[in-house]
N, C-alpha and C positions, 0 to 999 in steps of 0.2 A: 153808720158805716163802720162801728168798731173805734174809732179813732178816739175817743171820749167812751169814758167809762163811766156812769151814774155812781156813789157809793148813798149809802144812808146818810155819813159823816159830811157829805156836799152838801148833800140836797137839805137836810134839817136845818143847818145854820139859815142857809139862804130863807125858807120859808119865814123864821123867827124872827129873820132881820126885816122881810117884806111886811109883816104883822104888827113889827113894833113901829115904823112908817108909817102904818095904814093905807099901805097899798093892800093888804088882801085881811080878813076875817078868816078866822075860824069856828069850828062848831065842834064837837064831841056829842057822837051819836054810836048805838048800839050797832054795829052790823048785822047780819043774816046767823050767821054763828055765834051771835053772843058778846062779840070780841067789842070792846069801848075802842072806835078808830075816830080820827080829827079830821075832817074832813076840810079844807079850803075853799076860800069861796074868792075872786078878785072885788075889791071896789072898784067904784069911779075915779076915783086918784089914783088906780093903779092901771085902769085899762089907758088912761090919760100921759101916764110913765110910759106904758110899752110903746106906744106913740111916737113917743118924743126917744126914746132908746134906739128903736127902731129905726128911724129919721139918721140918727147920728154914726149906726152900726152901717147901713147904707153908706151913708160919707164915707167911714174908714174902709170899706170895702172897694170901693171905688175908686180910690184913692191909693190903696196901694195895688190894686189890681192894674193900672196904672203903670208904677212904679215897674211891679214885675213884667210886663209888656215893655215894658222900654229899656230893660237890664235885657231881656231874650233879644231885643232885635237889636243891642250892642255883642252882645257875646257872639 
């Protein structure tokens, strides 16, 4: 929705930290053009993360959705 921006400088750290966990693999494969790209792949210990992430991102959603519902019907 625009609201979040992707850059390279985000998104690279995060894979590298998922990798050195071992939540996800990678691989280095040629492309169609030639180009050496990494491609990622999840493990098991990482679809087992999203899981349990997910589970808790729910809670706090919840939770303050909550919150803000009950500041509107004071205001």
């Amino acid at each position: 929705g625009g609201s979040m921006r992707w850059t390279d400088g985000m998104l690279y750290p995060i894979l590298h930290r998922l990798e050195s966990q071992g939540l996800i693999e990678s691989e280095v494969r040629t492309s169609e053009t030639g180009r050496k790209r990494k491609y990622y792949r999840i493990k098991h210990d990482g679809s087992t993360a999203i899981s349990a992430y997910q589970t808790q991102w729910q809670t706090v959603y919840e939770t303050l959705n909550k919150v803000w519902e009950a500041k509107l019907c004071l205001d």
